[in-house]
C-alpha positions in Angstrom: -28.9 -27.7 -30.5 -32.3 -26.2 -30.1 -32.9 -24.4 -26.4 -36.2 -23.6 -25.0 -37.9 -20.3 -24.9 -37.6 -20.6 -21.0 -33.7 -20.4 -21.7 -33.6 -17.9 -24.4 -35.4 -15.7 -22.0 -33.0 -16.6 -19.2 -30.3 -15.5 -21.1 -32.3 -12.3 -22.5 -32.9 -11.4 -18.7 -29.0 -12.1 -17.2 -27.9 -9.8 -20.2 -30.3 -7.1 -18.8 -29.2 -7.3 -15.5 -25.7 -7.1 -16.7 -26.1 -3.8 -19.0 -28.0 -2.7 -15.8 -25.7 -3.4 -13.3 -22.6 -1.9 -15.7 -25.1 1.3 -16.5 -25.5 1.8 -12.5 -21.5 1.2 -12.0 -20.6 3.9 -14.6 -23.4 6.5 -13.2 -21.3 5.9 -10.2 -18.3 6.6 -10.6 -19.4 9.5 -12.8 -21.1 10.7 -10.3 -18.3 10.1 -7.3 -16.2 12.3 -9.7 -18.6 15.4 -10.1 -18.6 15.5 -6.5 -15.0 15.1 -5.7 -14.4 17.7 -8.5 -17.0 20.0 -6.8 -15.4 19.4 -3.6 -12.3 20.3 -4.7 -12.9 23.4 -6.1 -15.3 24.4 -3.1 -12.0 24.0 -1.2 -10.0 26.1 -2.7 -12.0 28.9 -4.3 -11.4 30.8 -1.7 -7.3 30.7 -2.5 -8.2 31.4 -5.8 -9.7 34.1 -5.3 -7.7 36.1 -2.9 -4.6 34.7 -5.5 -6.6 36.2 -8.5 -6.8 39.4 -6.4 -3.3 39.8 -5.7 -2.4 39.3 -9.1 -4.4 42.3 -10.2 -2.9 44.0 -7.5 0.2 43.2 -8.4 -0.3 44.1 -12.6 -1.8 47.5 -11.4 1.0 48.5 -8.6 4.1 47.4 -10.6 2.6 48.3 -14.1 3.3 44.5 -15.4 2.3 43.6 -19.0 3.1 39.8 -18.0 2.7 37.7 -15.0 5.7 34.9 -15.1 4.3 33.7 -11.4 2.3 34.1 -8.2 3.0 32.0 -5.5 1.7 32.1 -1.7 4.0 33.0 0.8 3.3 32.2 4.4 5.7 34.0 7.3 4.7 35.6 9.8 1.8 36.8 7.9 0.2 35.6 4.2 1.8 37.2 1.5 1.8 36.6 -2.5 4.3 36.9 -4.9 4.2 37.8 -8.3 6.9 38.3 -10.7 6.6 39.6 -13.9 7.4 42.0 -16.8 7.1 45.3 -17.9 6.1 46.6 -20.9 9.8 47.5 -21.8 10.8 44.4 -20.5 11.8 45.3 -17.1 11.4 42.5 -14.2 9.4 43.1 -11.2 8.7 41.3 -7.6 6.1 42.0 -6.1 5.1 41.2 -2.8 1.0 41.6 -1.9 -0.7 41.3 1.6 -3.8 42.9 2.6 -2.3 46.3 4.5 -0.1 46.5 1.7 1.8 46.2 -1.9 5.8 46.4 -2.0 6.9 46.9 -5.6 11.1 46.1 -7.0 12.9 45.6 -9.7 14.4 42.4 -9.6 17.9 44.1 -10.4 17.7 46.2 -7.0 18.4 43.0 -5.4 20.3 39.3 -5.2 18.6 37.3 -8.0 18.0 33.2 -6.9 21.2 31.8 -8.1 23.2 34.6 -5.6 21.0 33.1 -2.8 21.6 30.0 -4.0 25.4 30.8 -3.6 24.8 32.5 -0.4 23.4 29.0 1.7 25.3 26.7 -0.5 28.7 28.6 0.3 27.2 28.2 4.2 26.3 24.5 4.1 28.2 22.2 2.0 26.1 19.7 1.0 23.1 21.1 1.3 20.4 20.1 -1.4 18.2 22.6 -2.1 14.7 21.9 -2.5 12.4 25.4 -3.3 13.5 29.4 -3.6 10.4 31.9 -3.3 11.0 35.5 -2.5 9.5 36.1 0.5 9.4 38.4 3.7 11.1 37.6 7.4 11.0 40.0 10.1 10.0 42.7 8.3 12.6 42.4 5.4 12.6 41.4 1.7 14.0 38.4 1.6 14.5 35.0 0.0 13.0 32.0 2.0 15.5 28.7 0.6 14.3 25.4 1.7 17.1 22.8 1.7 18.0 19.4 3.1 21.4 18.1 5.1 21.9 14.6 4.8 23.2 13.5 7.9 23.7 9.7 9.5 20.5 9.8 11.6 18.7 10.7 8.7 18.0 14.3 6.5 17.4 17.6 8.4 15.5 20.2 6.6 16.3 24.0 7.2 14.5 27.4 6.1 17.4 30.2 5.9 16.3 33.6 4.7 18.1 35.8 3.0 17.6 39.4 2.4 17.0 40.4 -0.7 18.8 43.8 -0.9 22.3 42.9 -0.1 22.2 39.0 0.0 23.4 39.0 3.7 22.3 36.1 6.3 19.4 36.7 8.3 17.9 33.5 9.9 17.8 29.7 9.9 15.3 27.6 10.9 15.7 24.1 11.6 13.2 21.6 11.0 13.1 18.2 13.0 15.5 16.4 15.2 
């Protein structure tokens, strides 16, 4: 079948206006993604930064060769914790604000399976959900964030423990 030169250029222009409209669409969505990945790094540079901070902080005031975490801890004021080794191998805990740097071996206190112990032995049932070292009322402590089930539904709870001696300190109870 022989077509005209009116369709042939029909055709020619539809298939430019599809490569068009498909070049525009990926721009786009290349383009949406640079700025949510700029967005999203605007956000939290500033975190980044004060993390980066504390970690040096943290290498410098507890002499650590290797940083195994840093994590944020939020109480009753920001504080992050960074755990890491020696250079003979000895574990560290180190707790960083911005008055001040508290340094420990991880053997001078309960390690996260005693505090573990220490909520499970208090709640039976209780699923825990995150450990972090932490600090409560002015002591060392570990902050464990666990879940009840009961029959109107799960109850959350925040019970710190102290970290020298593994002893009780507070719960908090989330919700209903």
């Amino acid at each position: 079948m022989v077509r005209s030169r009116a369709e042939e250029r029909r055709e020619e222009h539809k298939r430019k206006r599809i490569r068009t409209v498909v070049i525009i669409s990926v721009a786009a969505v290349l383009l949406v993604i640079v700025l949510i990945h700029r967005w999203y790094v605007s956000v939290h540079a500033e975190y980044w930064g004060e993390r980066k901070q504390a970690v040096t902080e943290a290498v410098y005031a507890g002499q650590l060769t290797e940083v195994s975490s840093a994590e944020a801890f939020n109480g009753e004021q920001p504080w992050f914790i960074v755990q890491g080794q020696t250079e003979s191998g000895e574990e560290r805990i180190v707790w960083v604000s911005d008055e001040q740097t508290i340094v420990r071996h991880v053997q001078d206190g309960i390690n996260e399976h005693e505090a573990k112990a220490s909520v499970l032995s208090r709640n039976e049932g209780a699923v825990i959900i995150r450990m972090t070292p932490g600090i409560w009322r002015q002591e060392l402590c570990y902050e464990v964030y666990y879940r009840i089930d009961h029959p109107d539904g799960d109850i959350y709870y925040y019970d710190y423990i102290r970290f020298e001696d593994g002893t009780w300190i507070e719960t908090l109870r989330l919700g209903k």
